[in-house]
MARTI-785592 format. One line per 3 residues: number of its first residue (from 1); their letters; for each residue z, x, y of C-alpha. Coordinates in nm, 2 decimals, decimal comma. Layout:
BEGIN
NUM	a	Z/X/Y | ...
END
This chain:
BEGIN
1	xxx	0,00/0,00/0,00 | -0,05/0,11/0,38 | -0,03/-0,03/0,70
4	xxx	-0,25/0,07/0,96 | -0,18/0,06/1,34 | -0,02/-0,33/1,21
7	xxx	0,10/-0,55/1,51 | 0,23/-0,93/1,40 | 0,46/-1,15/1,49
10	xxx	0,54/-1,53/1,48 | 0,34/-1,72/1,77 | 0,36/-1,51/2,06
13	xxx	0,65/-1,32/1,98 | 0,56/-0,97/1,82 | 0,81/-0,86/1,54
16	xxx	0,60/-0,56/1,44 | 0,40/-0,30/1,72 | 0,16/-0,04/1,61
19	xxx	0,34/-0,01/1,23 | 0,20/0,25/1,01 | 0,32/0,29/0,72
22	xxx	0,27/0,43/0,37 | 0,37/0,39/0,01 | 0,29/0,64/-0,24
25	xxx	0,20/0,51/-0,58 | 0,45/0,49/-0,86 | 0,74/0,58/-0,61
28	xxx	1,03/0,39/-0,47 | 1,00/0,29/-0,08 | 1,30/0,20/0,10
31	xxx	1,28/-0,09/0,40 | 1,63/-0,03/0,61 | 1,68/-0,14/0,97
34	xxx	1,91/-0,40/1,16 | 1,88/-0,74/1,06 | 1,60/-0,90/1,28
37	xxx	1,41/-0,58/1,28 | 1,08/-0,69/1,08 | 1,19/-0,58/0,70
40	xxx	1,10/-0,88/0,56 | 0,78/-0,97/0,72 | 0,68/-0,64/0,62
43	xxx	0,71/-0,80/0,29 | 0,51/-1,12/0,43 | 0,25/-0,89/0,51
46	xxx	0,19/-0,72/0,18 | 0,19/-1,04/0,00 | -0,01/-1,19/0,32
49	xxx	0,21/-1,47/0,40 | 0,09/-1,36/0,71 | -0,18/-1,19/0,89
52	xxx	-0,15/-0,92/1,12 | -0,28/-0,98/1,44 | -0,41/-0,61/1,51
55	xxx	-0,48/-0,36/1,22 | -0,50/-0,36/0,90 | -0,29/-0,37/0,57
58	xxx	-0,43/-0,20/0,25 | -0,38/-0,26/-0,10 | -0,57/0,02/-0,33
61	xxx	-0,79/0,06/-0,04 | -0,85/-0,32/-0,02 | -0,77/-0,49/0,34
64	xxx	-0,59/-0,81/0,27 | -0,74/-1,01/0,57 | -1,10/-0,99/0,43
67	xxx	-1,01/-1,14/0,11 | -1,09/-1,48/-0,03 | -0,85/-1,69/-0,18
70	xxx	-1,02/-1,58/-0,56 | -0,92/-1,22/-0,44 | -0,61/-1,30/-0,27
73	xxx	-0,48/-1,45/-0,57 | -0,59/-1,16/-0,83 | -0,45/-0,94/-0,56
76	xxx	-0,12/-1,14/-0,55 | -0,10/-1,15/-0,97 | -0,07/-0,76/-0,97
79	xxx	0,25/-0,79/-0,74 | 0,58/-0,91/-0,87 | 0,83/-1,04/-0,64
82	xxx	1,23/-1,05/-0,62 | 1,35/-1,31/-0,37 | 1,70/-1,27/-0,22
85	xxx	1,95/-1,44/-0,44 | 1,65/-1,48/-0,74 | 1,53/-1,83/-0,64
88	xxx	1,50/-1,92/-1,04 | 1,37/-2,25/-1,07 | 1,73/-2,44/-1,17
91	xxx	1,59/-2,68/-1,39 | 1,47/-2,44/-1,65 | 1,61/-2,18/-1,87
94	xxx	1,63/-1,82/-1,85 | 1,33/-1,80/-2,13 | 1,14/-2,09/-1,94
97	xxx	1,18/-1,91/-1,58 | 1,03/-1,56/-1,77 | 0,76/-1,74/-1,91
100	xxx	0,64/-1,97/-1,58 | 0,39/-1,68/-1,45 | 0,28/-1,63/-1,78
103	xxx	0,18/-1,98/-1,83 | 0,10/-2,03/-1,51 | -0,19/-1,69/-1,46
106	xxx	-0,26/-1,64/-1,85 | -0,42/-1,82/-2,12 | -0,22/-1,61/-2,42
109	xxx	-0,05/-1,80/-2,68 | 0,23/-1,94/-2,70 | 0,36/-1,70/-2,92
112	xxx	0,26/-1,38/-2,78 | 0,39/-1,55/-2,47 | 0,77/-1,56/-2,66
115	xxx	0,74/-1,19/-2,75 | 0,67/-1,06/-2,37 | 0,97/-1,33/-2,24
118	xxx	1,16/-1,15/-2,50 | 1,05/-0,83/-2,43 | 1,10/-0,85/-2,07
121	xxx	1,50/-0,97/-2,13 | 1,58/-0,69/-2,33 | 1,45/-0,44/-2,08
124	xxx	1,71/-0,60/-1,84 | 1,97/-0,64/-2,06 | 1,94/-1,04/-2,15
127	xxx	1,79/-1,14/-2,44 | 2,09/-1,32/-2,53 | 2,09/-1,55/-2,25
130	xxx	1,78/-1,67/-2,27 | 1,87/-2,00/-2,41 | 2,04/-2,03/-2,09
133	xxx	2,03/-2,21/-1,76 | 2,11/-2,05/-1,42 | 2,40/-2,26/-1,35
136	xxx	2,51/-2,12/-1,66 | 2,47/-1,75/-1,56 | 2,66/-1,54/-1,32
139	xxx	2,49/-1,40/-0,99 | 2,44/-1,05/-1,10 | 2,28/-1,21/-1,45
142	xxx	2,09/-1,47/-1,24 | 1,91/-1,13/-1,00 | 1,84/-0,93/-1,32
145	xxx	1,68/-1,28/-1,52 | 1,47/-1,29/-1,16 | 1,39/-0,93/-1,24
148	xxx	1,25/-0,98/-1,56 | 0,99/-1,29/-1,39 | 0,89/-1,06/-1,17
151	xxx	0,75/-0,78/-1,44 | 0,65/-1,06/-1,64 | 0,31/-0,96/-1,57
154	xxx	0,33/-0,60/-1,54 | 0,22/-0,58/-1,18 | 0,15/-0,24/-1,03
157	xxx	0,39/-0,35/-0,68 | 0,74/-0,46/-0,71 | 0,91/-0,59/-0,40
160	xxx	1,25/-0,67/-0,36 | 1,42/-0,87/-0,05 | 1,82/-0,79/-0,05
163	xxx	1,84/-0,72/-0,42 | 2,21/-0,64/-0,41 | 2,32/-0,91/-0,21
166	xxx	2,61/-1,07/-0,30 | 2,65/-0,85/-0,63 | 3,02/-0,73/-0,73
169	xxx	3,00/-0,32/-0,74 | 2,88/-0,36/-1,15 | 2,65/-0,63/-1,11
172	xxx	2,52/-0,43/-0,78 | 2,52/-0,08/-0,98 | 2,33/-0,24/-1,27
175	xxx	2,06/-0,39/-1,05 | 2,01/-0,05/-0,90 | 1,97/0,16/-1,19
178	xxx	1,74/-0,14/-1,34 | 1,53/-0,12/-1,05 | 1,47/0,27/-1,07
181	xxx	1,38/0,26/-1,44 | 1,18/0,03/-1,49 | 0,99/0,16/-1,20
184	xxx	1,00/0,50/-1,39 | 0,91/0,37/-1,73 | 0,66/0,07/-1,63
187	xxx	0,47/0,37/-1,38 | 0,57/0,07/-1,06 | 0,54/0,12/-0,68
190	xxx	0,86/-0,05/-0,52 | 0,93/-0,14/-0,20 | 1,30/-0,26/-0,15
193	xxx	1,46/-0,39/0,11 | 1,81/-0,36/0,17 | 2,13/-0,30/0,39
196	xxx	2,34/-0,16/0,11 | 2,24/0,19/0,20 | 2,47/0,39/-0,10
199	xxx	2,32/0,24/-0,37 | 1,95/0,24/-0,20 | 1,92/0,62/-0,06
202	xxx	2,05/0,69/-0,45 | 1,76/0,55/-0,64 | 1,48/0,60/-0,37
205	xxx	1,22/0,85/-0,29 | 1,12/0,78/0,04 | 1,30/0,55/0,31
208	xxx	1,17/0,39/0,62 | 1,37/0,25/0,88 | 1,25/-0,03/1,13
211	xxx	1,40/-0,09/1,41 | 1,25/-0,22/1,74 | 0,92/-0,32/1,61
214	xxx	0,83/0,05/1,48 | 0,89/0,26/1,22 | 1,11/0,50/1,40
217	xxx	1,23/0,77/1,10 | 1,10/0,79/0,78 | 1,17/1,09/0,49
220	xxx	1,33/1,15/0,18 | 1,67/0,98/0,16 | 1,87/1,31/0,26
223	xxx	1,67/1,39/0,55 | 1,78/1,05/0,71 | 2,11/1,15/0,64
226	xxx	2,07/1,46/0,87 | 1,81/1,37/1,13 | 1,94/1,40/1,50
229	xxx	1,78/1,03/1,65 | 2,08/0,87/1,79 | 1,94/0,54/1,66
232	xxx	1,93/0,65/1,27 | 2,29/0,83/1,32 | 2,39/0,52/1,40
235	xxx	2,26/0,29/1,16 | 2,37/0,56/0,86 | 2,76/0,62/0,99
238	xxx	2,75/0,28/1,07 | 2,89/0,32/1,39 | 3,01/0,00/1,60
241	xxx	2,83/0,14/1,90 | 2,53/0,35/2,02 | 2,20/0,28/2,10
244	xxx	2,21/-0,06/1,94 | 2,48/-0,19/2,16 | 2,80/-0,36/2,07
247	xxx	2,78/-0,56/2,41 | 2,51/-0,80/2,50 | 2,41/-0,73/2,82
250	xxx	2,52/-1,03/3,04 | 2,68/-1,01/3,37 | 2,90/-0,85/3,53
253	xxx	3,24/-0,96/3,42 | 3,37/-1,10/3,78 | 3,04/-1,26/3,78
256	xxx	3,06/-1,44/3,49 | 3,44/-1,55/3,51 | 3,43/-1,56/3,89
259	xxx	3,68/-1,33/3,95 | 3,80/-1,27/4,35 | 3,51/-1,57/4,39
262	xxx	3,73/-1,87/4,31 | 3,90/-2,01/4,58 | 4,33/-1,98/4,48
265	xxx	4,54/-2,28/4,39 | 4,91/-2,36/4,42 | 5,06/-2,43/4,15
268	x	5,24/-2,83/4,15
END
């Protein structure tokens, strides 16, 4: 995937401003940023959701904007996709939520279909449950049965939108290790986005950080750790204050509570 000089937005307000950005094949991308800062329609973008309104936004060389739906869609099948909190579809079962995008973009029988739903449990751990529904699973189960959907098809692009939200520090360590290797064993490209920045600088290769409708540091996780832009040191320490500021501006405060402008009054 790559963006090139990519501007969108949502009507006339522009979220993203001359992004480029690219992800090396079979490696794992980190999206980090403050909340607000365009993460997720980064995601919109590669799954075009949306369009960009200036530049252009590559898959294997292919810009997505050109496409017609036929290539859309075939473009679309070789990308798996893990919402935030799973979305499974709550009236069917774990094996019945595997096997939806193989029913649903295959013609294979039904019971090569049962050996790939299996299959794709096991690798995260939940052949077991797949008799299941996901009221009947925890959270961390319900993320790593949204997992397995999203391989179903062994796409060649993972993403994943706050994959360790909400997880307890097992649930959240077993996503992460699941998430680097199966990209490791099934040769993926992943793209994560996230605010849990421990877990996400430990399984990935390269990590861009958004902020202000730009890209404004990307490298390895380690030189983010050590770069010098007051914005990044900020984001990493987490620090309460510094270039994003922990007052909105607003003003001044005798302004605003009329201090020394309101006329005095005896008390009765």
């Amino acid at each position: 995937m790559e963006l090139r000089d990519v501007s969108c937005g949502y009507g006339e307000r522009l979220i993203l401003e001359g992004v480029n950005l690219s992800v090396p094949r079979g490696k794992v991308l980190a999206l980090i940023g403050t909340s607000g800062g365009g993460k997720t329609t980064v995601l919109r973008l590669l799954g075009r959701q949306l369009k960009p309104v200036r530049g252009q936004v590559l898959f294997d060389g292919h810009d997505l904007a050109t496409l017609d739906q036929t290539g859309l869609y075939a473009v679309r099948r070789r990308m798996g996709m893990l919402f935030q909190f799973g979305a499974l579809f709550t009236d069917l079962s774990v094996f019945e939520n595997v096997a939806f995008p193989l029913r649903e973009h295959t013609n294979l029988p039904e019971a090569m279909i049962r050996d790939l739903v299996l299959m794709k449990l096991n690798a995260v751990g939940l052949r077991g449950a797949r008799d299941l529904m996901p009221s009947e699973v925890s959270g961390g189960m319900a993320r790593r049965v949204a997992l397995a959907r999203a391989i179903a098809l062994d796409p060649d692009l993972v993403l994943y939108d706050e994959p360790f939200a909400g997880l307890d520090p097992i649930s959240l360590g077993v996503a992460a290790r699941l998430i680097r290797d199966l990209n490791d064993a099934l040769g993926l490209t992943s793209i994560v986005v996230s605010h849990d920045l421990h877990e996400t600088f430990a399984i990935a290769d390269q990590v861009a950080m958004i902020a202000n409708g730009r890209v404004v540091a990307q490298g390895t996780p380690d030189e983010l750790r050590h770069s010098e832009d007051p914005l990044v040191q900020q984001f990493v320490g987490a620090q309460a204050d510094g270039p994003v500021r922990f007052h909105q501006a607003a003003l001044p405060v005798n302004e605003d509570f009329g201090v020394g402008a309101m006329p005095s009054r005896e008390l009765a």
